[in-house]
C-alpha positions as CSV (number, residue, x, y, z in Angstrom):
1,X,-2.3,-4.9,-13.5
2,X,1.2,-3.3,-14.2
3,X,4.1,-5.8,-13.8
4,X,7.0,-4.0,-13.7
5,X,10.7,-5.2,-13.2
6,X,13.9,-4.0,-11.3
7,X,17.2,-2.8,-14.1
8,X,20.0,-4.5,-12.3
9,X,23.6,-2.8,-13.5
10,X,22.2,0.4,-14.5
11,X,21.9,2.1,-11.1
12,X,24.7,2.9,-8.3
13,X,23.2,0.6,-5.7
14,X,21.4,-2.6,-8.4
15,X,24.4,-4.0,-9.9
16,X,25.6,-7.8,-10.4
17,X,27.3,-7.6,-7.1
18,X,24.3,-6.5,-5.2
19,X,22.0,-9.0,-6.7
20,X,24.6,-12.0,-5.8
21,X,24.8,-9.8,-2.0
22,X,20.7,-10.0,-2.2
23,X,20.7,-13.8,-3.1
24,X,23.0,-14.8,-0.3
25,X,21.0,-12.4,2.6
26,X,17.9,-14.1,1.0
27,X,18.8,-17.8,1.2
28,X,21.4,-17.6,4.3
29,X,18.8,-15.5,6.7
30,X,15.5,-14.6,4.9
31,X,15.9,-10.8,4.8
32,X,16.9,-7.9,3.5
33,X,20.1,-6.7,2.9
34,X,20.7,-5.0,6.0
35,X,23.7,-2.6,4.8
36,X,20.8,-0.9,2.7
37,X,18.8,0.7,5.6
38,X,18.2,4.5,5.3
39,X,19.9,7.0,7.4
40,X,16.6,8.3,8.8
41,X,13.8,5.3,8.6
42,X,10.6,7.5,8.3
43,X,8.0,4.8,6.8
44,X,8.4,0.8,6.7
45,X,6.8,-1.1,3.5
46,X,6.5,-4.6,5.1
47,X,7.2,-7.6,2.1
48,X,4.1,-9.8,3.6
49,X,4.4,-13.5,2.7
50,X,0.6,-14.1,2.2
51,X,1.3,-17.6,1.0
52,X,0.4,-16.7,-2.8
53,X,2.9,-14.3,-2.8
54,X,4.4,-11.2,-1.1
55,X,2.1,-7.9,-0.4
56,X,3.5,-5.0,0.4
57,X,1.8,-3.1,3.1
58,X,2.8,0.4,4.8
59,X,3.9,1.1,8.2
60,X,1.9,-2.0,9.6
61,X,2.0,-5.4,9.2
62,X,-2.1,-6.2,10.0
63,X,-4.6,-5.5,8.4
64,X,-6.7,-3.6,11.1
65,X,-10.1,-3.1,10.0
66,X,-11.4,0.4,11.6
67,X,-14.8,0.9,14.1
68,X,-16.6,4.3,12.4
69,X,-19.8,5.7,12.9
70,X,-21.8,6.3,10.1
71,X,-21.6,10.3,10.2
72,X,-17.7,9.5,9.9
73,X,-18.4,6.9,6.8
74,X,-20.7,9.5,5.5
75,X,-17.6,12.1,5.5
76,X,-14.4,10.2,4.5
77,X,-16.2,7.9,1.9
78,X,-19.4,9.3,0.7
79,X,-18.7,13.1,-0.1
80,X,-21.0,14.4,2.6
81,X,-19.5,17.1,5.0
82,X,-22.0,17.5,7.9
83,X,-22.0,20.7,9.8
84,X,-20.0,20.6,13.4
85,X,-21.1,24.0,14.2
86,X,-24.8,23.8,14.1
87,X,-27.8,21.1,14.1
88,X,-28.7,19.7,11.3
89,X,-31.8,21.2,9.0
90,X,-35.1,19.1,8.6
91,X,-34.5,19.3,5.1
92,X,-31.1,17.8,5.4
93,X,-32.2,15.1,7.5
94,X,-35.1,14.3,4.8
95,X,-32.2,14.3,2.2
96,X,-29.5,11.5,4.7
97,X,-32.6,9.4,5.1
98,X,-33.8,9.3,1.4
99,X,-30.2,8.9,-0.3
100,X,-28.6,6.6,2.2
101,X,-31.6,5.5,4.5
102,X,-30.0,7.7,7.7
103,X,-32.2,8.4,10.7
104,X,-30.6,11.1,12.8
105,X,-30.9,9.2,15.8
106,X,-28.5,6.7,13.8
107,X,-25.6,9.3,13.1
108,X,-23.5,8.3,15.7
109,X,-24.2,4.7,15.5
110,X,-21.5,2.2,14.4
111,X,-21.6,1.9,10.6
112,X,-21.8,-1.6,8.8
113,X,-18.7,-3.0,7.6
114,X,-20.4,-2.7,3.7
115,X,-21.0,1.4,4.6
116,X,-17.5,2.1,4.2
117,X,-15.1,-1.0,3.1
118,X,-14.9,-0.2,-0.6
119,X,-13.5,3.3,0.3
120,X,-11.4,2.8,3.3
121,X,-10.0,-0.3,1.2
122,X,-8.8,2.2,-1.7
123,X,-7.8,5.0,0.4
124,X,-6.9,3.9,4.1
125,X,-5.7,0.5,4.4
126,X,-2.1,0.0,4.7
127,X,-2.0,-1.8,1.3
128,X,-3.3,0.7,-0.6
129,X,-1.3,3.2,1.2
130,X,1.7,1.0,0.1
131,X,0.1,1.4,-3.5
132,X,-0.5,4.9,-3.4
133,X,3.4,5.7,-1.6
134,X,5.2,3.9,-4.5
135,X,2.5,4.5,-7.5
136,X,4.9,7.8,-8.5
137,X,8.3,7.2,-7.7
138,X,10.9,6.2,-10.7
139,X,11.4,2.3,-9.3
140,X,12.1,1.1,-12.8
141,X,14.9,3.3,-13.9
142,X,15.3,1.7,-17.8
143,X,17.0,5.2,-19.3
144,X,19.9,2.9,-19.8
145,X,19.9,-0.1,-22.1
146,X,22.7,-1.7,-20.5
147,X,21.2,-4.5,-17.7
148,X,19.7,-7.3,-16.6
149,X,15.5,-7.1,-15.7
150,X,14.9,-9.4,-12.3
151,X,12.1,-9.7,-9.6
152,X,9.4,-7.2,-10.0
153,X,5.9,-5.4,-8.4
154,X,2.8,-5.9,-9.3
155,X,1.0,-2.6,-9.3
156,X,-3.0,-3.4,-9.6
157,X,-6.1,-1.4,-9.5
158,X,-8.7,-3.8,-9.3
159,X,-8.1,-7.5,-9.6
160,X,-11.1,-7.6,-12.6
161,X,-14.0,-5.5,-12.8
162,X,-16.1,-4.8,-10.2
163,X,-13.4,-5.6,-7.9
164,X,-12.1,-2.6,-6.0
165,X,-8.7,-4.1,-4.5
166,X,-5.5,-1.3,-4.8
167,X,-2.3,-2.6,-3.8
168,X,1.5,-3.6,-5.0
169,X,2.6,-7.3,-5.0
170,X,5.4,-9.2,-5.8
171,X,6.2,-12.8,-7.0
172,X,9.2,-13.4,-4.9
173,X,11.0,-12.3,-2.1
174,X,14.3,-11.1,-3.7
175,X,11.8,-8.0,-4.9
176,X,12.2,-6.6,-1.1
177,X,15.8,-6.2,-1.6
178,X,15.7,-4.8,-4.9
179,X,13.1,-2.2,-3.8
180,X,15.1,-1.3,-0.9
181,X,18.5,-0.8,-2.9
182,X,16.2,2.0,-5.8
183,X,14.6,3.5,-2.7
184,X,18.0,4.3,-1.4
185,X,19.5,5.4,-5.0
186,X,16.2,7.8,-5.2
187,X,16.8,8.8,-1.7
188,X,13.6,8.1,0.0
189,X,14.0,7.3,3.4
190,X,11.5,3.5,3.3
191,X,13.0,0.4,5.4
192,X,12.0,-2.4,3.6
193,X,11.3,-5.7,5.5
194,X,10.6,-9.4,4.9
195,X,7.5,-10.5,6.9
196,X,6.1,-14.2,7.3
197,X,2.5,-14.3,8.2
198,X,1.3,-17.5,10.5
């Protein structure tokens, strides 16, 4: 896990007056500071109060698990491009049903939720899509010394070993408007909103 925190009076947008303007919004009506939206609103990271915390998620709030067959799971998550253009060899056939236990009758089947849920998880659910979107901006500008460190993500690959969770939290909800206001100063055109989950 990398914790990192928001420099407050080193930017344009994070200073002292923004954080007391980013309290207020917080306490008075549970939100973002709405003067901070982007000009053109492209993606939305949803804040998601989970109830241990806040997740951020991309361009959805749910966490909609997808319905693939397995010659789909095969391609995005297992390395294995099978031809569109022709039929499938017997030898290739002989080699799906040895390494992964495919008939060909079962290609186009549904695929079991443990065929692909390690790999979508890392690479297509909206939390690691929030992970991946953030992973290599500059949020943390500290090239100045001058400043106050407050709120904070949580950027974490993998929770402990064996666990193959990608995703950005945070500890409070202040973070929201604190990621918004760097977003803006790096011009990225994110809305960032507070979500409660029932």
């Amino acid at each position: 896990m990398d914790r990192r925190q928001f420099l407050v009076g080193a930017g344009s947008i994070l200073s002292a007056t923004f954080l007391t303007k980013a309290q207020w919004y917080l306490e008075k009506h549970q939100s973002v500071v709405p003067l901070l939206e982007p000009k053109k609103v492209q993606e939305v990271l949803y804040f998601v109060n989970t109830g241990f915390g806040y997740e951020l998620r991309l361009n959805t709030v749910d966490i909609d698990l997808p319905q693939m067959t397995i010659r789909e799971t095969l391609e995005l998550y297992h390395g294995i491009s099978l031809p569109t253009n022709r039929a499938l060899r017997l030898s290739e056939y002989r080699e799906l049903y040895f390494e992964h236990g495919v008939m060909p009758k079962d290609l186009d089947k549904e695929a079991d939720f443990d065929w692909w849920i390690d790999g979508w998880a890392r690479t297509d659910s909206c939390v690691a899509r929030a992970y991946r979107r953030l992973e290599h901006l500059d949020l943390f500008d500290y090239s100045s010394s001058n400043g106050k460190l407050v709120g904070g993500l949580n950027f974490i690959d993998g929770c402990h070993p064996g666990n193959d969770y990608l995703g950005v939290t945070a500890d409070d909800a202040l973070s929201a408007s604190l990621l918004q206001g760097r977003l803006l100063e790096l011009e990225e055109n994110i809305r960032v909103e507070l979500v409660e989950v029932v």
